[in-house]
C-alpha positions in Angstrom: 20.9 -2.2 21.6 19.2 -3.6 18.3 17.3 -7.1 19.1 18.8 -9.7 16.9 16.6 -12.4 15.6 17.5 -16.0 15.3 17.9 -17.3 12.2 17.2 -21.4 11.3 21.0 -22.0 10.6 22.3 -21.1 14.0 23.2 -17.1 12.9 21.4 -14.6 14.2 19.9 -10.7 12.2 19.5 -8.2 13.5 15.4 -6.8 13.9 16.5 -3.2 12.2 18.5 -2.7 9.2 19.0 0.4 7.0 17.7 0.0 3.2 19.9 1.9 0.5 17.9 1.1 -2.5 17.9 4.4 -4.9 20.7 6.0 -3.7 24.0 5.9 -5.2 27.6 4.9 -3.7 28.3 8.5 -2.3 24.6 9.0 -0.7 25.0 5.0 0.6 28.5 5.7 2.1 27.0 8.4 3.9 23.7 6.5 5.2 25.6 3.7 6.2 28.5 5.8 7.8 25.2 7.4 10.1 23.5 4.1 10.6 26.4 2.5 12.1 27.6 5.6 14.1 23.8 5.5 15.7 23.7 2.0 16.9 22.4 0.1 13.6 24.4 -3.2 13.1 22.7 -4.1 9.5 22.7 -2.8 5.9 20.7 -4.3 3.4 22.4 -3.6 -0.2 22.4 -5.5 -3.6 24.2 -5.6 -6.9 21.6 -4.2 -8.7 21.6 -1.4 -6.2 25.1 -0.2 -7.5 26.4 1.0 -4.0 27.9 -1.4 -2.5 31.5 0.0 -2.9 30.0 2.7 -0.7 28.6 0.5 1.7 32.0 -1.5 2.1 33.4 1.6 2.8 31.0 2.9 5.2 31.8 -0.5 6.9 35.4 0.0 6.8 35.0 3.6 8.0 33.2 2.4 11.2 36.2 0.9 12.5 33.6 -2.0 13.7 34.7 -5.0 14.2 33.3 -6.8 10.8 31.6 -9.4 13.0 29.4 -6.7 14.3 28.4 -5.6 11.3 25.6 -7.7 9.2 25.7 -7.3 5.2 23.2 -8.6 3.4 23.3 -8.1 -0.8 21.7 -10.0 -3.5 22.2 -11.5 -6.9 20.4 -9.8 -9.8 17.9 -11.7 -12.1 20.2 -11.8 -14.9 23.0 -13.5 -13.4 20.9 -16.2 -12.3 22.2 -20.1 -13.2 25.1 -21.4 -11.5 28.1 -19.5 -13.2 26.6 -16.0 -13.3 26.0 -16.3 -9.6 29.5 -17.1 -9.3 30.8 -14.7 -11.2 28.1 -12.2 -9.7 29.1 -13.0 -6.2 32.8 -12.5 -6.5 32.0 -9.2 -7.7 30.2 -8.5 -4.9 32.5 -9.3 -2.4 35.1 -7.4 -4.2 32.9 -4.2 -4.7 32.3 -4.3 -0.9 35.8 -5.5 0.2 34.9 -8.4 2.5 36.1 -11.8 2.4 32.2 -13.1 3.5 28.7 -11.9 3.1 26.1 -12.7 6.4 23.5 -13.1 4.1 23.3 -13.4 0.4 19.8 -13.3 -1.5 18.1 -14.1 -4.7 16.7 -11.1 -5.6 13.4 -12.3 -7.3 12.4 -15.6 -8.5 12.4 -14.7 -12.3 10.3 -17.6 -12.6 10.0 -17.2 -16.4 13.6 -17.7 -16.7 12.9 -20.8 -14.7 16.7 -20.9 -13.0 16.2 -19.7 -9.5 16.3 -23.7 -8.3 20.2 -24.0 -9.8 20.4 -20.3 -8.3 19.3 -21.6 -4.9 21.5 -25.0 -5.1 23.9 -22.4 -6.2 23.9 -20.2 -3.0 24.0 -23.2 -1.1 27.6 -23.9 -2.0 28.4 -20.7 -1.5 27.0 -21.6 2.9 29.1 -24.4 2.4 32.3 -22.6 1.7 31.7 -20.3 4.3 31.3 -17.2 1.9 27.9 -16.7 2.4 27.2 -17.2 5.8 23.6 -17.3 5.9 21.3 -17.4 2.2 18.0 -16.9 1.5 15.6 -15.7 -1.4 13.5 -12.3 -1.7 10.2 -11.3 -3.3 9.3 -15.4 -3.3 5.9 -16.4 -3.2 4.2 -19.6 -1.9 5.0 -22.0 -4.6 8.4 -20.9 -5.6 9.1 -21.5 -1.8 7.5 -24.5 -1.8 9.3 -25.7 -5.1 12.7 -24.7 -3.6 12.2 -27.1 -0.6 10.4 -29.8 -2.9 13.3 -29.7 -5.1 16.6 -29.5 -3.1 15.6 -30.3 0.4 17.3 -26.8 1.6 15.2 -24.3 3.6 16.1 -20.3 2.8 16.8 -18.9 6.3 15.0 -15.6 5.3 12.5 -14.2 2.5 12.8 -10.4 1.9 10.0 -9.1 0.8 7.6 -5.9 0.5 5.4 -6.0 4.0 3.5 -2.9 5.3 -0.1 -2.3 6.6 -1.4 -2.3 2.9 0.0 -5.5 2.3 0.9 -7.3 5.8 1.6 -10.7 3.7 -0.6 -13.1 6.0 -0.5 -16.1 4.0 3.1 -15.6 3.5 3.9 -15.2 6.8 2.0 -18.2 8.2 4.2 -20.6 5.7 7.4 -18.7 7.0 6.2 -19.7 10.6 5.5 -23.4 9.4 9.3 -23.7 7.6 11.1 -21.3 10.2 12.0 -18.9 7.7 12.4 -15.5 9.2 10.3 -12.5 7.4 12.2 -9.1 5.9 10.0 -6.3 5.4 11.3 -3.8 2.8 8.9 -1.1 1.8 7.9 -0.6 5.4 6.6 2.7 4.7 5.0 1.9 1.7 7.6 4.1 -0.2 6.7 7.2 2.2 2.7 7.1 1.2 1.5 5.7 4.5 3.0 8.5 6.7 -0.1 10.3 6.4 -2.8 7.6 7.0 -5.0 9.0 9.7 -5.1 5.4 11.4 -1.7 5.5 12.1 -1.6 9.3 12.3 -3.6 9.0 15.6 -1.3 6.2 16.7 1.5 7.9 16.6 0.4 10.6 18.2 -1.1 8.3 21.4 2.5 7.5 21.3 4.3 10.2 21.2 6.4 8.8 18.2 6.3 9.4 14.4 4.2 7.1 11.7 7.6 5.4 10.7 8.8 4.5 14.1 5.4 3.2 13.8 5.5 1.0 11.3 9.0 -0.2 12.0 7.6 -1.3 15.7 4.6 -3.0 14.1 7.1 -5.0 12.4 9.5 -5.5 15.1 7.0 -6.5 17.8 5.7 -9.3 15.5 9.2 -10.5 14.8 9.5 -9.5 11.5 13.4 -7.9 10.5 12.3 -4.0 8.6 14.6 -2.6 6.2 13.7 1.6 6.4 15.4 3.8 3.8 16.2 6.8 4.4 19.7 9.4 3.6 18.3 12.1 6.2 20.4 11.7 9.4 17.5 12.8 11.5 15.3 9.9 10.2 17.8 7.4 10.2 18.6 7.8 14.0 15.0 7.9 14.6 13.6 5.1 12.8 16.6 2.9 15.4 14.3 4.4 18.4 11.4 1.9 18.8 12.3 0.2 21.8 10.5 3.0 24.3 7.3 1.8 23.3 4.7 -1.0 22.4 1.6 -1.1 20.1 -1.4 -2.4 22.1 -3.4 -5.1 21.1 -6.0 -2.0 20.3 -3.4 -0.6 17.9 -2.0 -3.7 15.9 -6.3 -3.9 15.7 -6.9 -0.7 14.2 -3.6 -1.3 11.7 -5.1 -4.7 10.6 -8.0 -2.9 9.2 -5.9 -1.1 6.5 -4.8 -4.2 4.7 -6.1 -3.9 1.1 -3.4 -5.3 -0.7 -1.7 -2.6 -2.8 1.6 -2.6 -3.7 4.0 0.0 -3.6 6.3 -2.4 -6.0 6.3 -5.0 -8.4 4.6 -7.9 -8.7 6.8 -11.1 -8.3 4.6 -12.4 -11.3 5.6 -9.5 -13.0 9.4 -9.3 -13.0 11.8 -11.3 -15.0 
């Protein structure tokens, strides 16, 4: 049974959701259609993705009831502004053949385009209507988080962004726990390069587990939703399997000491 985490608007997300990012609507169909067949109740897609007609039907597939099932996707960066989100939304819902979304995203900020406020106002009608059950932002720094609830007075229920050992996000985090905005860790495995850090190497192996289950438990235990990609079945079921253990305080000690701030993606600042 997957923990769910509350979110600020009454709904609830589920701690372990499977990324698709890179993989097209064939290779997402097929994720998703192991995901949900192993116990995972989450999928993590977007429009600039371009698999979310496979994820729909992965969902479809599953013969879950669609309540059971969380689907998150986001609006790209250039169909920000009030109409293109629109426009951008519908298409959404239509590529993944649901009637509602449980939570729908600003991808980035953009914030040289300087429209993610009308963007945010606009995902807030989209609550409203029921379409979008839940909204929040990703990739949103400090002071675009700040300016969102300065300027409209509406809190994002969640900020998605990348969060691994390299780069656990503490300032970030602590403003998330100030606002009661739930954190989303994509990138958990820092794009598959930390698999081989000796630090977590050794934990693992105390454990009995592999680095990723890992690194999704070290965001799970501090209450932080993790998004891990993967298309191999193997993987998939086994990044689900985190409940049989815990990290020690000894463990989340030794973890800390990797932080060094590398990405493994883009730069907020740096995408427009």
């Amino acid at each position: 049974m997957v923990t769910s985490i509350p979110l600020r608007d009454g709904n609830a997300i589920p701690a372990v959701g499977l990324g698709v990012y890179k993989v097209d609507d064939a290779a997402a169909e097929a994720a998703a259609g192991v995901a949900l067949e192993a116990g995972y109740r989450h999928v993590d897609t977007a429009e600039m993705y371009g698999n979310e007609r496979g994820v729909g039907k992965a969902i479809r597939a599953s013969r879950l009831d669609r309540d059971d099932v969380f689907v998150t996707t986001k609006v790209w960066n250039d169909h920000q502004g009030r109409d293109a989100t629109l426009r951008a939304f519908d298409a959404s819902l239509e590529r993944l053949g649901l009637d509602a979304v449980d939570l729908y995203l600003i991808h980035w900020p953009a914030a040289a385009n300087d429209r993610y406020i009308e963007t945010w106002r606009t995902l807030v009608e989209l609550r409203e209507q029921g379409r979008a059950r839940s909204i929040g932002v990703s990739n949103f720094q400090v002071p675009h988080l700040q300016r969102v609830i300065d300027e409209t007075g509406e809190v994002p229920a969640v900020n998605q962004v990348e969060r691994h050992p390299w780069l656990p996000q503490r300032e970030l985090i602590v403003f998330h726990e100030q606002h009661d905005i739930v954190t989303e860790a994509w990138s958990p495995l820092g794009r598959g390069r930390l698999v081989d850090e000796p630090v977590l190497t050794r934990i693992a192996e105390d454990h009995g587990v592999s680095v990723a289950q890992v690194l999704v438990r070290w965001n799970v235990q501090q209450g932080v939703v993790v998004l891990p990609k993967s298309v191999t079945p193997s993987r998939i079921r086994s990044n689900l399997e985190v409940d049989g253990f815990a990290l020690s305080d000894a463990d989340l000690a030794a973890i800390a000491t990797l932080e060094s701030g590398q990405r493994t993606g883009s730069h907020p600042d740096r995408v427009s």
